[in-house]
DRENPA-3360 file (N, C-alpha, C; in nm, 2 decimals, always signed):
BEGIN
1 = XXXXXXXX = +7.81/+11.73/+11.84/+7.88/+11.74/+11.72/+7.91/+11.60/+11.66 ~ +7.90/+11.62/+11.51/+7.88/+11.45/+11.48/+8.06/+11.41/+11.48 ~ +8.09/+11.33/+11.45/+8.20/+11.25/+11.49/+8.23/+11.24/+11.33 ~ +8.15/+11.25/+11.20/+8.19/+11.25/+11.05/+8.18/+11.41/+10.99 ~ +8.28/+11.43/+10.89/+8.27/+11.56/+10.83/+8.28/+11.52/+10.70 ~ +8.24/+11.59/+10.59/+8.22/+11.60/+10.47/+8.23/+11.70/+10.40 ~ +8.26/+11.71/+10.27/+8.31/+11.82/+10.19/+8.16/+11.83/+10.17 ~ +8.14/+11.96/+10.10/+8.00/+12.00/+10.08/+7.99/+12.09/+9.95;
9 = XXXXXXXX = +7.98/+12.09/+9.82/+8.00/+12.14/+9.74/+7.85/+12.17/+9.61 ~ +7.88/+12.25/+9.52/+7.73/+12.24/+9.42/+7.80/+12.17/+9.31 ~ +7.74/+12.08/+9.24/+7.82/+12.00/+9.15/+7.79/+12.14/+8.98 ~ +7.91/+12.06/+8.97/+7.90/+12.16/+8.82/+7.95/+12.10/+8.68 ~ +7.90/+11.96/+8.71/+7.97/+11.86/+8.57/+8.07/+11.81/+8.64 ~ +8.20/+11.84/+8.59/+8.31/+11.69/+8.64/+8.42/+11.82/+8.77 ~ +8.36/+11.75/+8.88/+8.47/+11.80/+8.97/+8.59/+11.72/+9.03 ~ +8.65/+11.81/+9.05/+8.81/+11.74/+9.13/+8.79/+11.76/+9.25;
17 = XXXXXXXX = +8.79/+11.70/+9.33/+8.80/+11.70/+9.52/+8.91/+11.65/+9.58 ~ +8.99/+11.73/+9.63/+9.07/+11.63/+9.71/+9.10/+11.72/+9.85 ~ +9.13/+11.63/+9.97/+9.09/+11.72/+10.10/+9.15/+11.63/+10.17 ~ +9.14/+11.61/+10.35/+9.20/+11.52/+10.43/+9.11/+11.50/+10.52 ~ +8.93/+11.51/+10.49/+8.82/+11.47/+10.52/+8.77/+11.36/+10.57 ~ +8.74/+11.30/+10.66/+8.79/+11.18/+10.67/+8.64/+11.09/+10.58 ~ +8.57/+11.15/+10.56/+8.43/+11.13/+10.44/+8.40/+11.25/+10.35 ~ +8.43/+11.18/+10.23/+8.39/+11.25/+10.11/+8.30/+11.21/+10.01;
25 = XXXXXXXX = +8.23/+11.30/+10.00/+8.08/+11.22/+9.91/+8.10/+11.33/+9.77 ~ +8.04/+11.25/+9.70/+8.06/+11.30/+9.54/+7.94/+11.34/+9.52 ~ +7.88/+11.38/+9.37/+7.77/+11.44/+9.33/+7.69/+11.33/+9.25 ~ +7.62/+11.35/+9.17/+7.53/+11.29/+9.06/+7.60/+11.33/+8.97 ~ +7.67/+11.42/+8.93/+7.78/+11.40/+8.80/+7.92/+11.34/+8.86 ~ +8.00/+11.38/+8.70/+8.15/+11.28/+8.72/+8.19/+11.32/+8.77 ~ +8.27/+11.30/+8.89/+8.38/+11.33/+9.02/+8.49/+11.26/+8.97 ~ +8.56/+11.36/+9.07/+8.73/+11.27/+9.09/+8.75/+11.27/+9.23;
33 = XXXXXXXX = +8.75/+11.19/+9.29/+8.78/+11.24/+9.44/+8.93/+11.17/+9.48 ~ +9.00/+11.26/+9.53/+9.17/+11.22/+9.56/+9.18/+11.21/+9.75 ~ +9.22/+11.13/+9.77/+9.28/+11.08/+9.93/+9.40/+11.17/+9.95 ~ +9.34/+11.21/+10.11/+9.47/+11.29/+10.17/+9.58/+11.22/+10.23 ~ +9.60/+11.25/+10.37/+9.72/+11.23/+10.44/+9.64/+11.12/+10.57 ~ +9.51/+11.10/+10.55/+9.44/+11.01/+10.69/+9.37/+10.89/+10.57 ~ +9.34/+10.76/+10.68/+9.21/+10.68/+10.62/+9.09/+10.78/+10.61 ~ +9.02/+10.74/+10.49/+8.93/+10.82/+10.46/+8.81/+10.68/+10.40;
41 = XXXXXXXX = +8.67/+10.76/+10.37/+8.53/+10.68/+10.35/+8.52/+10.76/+10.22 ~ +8.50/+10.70/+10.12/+8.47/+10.76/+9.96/+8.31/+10.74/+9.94 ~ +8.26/+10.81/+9.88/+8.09/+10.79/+9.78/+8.11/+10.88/+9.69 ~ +8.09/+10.75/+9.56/+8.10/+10.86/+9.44/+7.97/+10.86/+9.38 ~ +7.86/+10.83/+9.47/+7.70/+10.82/+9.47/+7.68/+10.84/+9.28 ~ +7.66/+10.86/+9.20/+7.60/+10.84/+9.06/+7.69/+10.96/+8.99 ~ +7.72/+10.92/+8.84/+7.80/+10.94/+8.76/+7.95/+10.88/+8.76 ~ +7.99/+10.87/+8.64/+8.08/+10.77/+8.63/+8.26/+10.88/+8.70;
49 = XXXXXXXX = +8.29/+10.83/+8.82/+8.35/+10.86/+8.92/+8.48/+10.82/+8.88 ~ +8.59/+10.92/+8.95/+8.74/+10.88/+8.99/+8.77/+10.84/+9.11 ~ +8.79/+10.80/+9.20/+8.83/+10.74/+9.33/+9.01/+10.71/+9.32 ~ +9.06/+10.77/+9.38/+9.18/+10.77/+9.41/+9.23/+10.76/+9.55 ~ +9.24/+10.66/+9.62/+9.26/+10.67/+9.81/+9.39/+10.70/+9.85 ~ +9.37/+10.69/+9.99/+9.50/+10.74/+10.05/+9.61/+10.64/+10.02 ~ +9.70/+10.62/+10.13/+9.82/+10.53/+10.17/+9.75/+10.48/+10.29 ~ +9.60/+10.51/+10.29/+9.58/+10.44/+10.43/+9.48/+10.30/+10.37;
57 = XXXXXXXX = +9.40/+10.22/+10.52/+9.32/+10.19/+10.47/+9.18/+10.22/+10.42 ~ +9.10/+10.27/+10.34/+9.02/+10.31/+10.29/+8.93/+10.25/+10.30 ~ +8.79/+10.32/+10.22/+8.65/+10.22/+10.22/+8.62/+10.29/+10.11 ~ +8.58/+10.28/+9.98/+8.54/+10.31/+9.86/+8.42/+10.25/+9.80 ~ +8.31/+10.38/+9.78/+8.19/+10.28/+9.73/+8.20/+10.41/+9.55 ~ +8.19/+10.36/+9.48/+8.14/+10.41/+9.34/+8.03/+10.45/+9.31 ~ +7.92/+10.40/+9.30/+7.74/+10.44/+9.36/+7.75/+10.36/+9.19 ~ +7.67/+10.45/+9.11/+7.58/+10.44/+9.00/+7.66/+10.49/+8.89;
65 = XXXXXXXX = +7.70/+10.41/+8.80/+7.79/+10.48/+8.69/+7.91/+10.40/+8.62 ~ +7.99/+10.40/+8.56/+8.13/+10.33/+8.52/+8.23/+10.43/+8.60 ~ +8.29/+10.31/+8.72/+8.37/+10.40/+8.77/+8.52/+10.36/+8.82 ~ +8.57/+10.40/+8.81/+8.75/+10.39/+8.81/+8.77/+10.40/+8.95 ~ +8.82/+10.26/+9.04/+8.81/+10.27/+9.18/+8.97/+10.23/+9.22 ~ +9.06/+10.35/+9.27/+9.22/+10.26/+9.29/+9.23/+10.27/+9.44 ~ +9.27/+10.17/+9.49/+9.29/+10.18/+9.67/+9.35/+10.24/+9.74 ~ +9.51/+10.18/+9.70/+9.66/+10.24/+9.73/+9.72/+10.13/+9.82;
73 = XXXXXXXX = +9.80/+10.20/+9.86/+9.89/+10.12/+9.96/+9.82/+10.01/+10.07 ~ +9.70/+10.10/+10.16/+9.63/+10.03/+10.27/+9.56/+9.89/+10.24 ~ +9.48/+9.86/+10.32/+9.42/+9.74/+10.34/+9.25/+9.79/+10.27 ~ +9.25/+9.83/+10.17/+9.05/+9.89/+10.12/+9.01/+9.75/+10.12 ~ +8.86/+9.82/+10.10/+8.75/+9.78/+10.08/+8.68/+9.88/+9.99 ~ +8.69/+9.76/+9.86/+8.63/+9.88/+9.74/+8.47/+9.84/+9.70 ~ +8.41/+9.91/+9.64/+8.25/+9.83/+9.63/+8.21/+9.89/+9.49 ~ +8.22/+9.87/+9.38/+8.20/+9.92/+9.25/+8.04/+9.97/+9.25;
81 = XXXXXXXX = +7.94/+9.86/+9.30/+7.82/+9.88/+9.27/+7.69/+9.89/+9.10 ~ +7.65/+9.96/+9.11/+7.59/+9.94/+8.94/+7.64/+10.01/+8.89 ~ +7.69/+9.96/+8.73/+7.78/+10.01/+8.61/+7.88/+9.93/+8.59 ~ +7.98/+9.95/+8.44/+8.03/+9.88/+8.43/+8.20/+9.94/+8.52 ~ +8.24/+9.92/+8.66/+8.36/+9.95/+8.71/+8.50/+9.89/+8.65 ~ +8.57/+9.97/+8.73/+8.71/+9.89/+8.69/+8.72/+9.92/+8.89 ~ +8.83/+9.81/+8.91/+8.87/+9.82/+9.08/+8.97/+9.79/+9.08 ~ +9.04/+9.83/+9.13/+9.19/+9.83/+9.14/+9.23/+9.82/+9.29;
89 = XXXXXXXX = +9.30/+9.71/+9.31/+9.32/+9.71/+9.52/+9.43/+9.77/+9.49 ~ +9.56/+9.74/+9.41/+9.68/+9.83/+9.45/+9.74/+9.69/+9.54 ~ +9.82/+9.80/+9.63/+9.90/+9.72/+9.73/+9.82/+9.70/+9.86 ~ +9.81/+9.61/+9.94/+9.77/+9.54/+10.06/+9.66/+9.44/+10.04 ~ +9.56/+9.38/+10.16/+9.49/+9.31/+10.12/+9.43/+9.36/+10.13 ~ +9.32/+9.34/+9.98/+9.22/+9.44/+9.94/+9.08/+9.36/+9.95 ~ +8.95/+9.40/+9.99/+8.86/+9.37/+9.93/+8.79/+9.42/+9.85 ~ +8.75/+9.37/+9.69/+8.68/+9.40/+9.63/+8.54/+9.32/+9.57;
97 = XXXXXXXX = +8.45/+9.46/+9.59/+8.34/+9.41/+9.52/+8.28/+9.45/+9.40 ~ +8.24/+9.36/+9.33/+8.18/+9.40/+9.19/+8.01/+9.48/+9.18 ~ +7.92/+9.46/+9.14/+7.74/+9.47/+9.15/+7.70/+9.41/+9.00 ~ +7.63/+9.51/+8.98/+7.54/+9.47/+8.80/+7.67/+9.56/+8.75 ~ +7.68/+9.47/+8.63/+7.79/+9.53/+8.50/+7.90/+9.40/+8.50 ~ +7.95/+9.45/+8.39/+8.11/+9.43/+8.35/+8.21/+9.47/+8.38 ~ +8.22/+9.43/+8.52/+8.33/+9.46/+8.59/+8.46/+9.45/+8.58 ~ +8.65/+9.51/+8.60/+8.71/+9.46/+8.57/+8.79/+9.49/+8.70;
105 = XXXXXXXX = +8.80/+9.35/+8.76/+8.89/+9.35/+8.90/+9.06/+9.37/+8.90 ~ +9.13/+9.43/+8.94/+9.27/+9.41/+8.98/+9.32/+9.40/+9.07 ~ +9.37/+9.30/+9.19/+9.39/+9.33/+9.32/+9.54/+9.34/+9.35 ~ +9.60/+9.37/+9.29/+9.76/+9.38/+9.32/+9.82/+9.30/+9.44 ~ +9.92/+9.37/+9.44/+10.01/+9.24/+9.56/+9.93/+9.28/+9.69 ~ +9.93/+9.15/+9.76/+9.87/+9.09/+9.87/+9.74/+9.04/+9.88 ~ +9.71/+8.97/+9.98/+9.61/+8.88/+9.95/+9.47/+8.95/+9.90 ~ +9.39/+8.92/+9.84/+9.28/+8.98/+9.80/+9.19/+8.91/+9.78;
113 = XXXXXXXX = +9.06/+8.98/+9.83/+8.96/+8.88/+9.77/+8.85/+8.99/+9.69 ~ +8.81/+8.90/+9.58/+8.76/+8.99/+9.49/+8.63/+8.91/+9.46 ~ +8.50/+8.95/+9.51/+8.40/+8.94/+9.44/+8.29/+8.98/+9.33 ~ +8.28/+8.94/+9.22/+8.18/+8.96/+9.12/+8.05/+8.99/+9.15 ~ +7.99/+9.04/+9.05/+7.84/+9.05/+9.10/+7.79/+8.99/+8.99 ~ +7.66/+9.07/+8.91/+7.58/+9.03/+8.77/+7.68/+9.08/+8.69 ~ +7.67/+9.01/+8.56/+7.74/+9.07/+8.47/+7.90/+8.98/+8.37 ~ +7.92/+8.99/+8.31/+8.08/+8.93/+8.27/+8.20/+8.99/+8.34;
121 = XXXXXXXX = +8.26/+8.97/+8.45/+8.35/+9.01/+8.54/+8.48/+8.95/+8.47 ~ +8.56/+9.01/+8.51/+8.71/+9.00/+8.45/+8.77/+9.01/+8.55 ~ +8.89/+8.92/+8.57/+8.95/+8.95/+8.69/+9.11/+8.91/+8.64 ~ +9.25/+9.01/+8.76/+9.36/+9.01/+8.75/+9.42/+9.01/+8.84 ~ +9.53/+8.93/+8.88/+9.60/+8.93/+8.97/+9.76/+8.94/+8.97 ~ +9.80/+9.00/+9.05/+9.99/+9.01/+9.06/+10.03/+8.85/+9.05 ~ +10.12/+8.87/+8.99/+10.27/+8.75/+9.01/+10.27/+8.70/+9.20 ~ +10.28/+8.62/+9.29/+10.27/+8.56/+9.39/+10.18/+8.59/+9.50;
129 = XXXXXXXX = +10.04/+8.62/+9.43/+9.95/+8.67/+9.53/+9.87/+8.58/+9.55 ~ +9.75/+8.56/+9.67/+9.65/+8.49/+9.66/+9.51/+8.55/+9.69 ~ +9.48/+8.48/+9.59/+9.30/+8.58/+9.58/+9.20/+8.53/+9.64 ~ +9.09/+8.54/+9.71/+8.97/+8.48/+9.73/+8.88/+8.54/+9.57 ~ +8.81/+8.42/+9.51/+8.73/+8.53/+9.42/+8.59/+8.45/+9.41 ~ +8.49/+8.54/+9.37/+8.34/+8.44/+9.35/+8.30/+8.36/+9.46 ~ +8.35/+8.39/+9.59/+8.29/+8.30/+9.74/+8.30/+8.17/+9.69 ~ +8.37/+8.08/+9.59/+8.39/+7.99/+9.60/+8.49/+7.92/+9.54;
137 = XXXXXXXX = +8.64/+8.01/+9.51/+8.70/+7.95/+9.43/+8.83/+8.04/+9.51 ~ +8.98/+7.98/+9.56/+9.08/+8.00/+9.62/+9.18/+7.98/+9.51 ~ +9.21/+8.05/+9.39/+9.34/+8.05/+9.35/+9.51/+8.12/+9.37 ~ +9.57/+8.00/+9.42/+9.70/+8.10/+9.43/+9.79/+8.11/+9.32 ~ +9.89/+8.30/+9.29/+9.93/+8.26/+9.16/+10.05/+8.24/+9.15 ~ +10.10/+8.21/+9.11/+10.27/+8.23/+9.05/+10.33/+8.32/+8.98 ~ +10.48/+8.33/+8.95/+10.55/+8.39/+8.86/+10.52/+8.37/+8.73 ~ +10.44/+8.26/+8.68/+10.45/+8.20/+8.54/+10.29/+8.28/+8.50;
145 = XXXXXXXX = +10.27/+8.33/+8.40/+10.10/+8.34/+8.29/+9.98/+8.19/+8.32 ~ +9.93/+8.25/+8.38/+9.80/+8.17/+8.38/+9.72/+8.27/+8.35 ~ +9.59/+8.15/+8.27/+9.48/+8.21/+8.23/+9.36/+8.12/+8.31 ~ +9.21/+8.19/+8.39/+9.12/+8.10/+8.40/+9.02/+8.14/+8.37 ~ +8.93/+8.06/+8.35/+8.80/+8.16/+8.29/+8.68/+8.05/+8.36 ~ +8.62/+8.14/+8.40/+8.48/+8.06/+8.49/+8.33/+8.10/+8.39 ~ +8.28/+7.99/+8.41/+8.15/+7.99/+8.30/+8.04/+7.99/+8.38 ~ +7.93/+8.05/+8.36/+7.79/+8.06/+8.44/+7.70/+7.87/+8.41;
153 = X = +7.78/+7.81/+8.31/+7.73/+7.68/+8.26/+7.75/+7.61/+8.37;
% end
């Protein structure tokens, strides 16, 4: 018996899933997939996806599409992949990754590290957090509005 289980469904345009599965895979159309009551493994394999995780720590991949990735509370690991994403860590320390597109990172409170991929990436951070971003740059933020902007020049 395999040690992973998965919802198993016929896609029919935009479904809603939500279960306490500890792997949930999406369709080739738009999905919504919602986190139960355990850490859970997300695939919103192609079409532009909802990803909603637990309170645990998660692992979220988006696949192929523009997709809306939120973490929650736990410690994720988000992976946008191709399209233009949005990623959201939420609360804990998150990792996020970008792919091809115009990605828009948010990693909320606690430390985060957020990498970009191809594309014009946008990135956000909470009031006293610290981020890893772009494997080469350590900004920590403050209470006060900063703005930075990194150039491919």
């Amino acid at each position: 018996m395999s040690p992973y289980r998965s919802d198993e469904f016929q896609p029919s345009g935009r479904d809603v899933m939500a279960s306490n599965l500890p792997r949930r895979v999406g369709s080739t159309a738009a999905d919504t997939l919602i986190g139960g009551t355990a850490a859970q493994q997300f695939f919103g394999l192609a079409g532009d996806d909802s990803i909603q995780a637990s309170a645990f720590s998660d692992l979220l991949f988006g696949g192929i599409g523009n997709d809306l990735l939120r973490g929650g509370v736990g410690n994720d690991t988000i992976r946008g992949e191709d399209g233009e994403d949005r990623l959201f860590g939420d609360d804990g320390d998150d990792r996020l990754f970008g792919g091809a597109g115009n990605d828009i990172f948010s990693g909320g409170a606690g430390a985060d590290a957020m990498f970009g991929g191809s594309g014009a990436d946008s990135w956000k951070a909470a009031p006293a957090t610290t981020v890893w971003m772009a494997r080469t740059a350590m900004i920590s933020w403050r209470a006060t509005k900063e703005t930075i902007r990194f150039s491919a020049a």
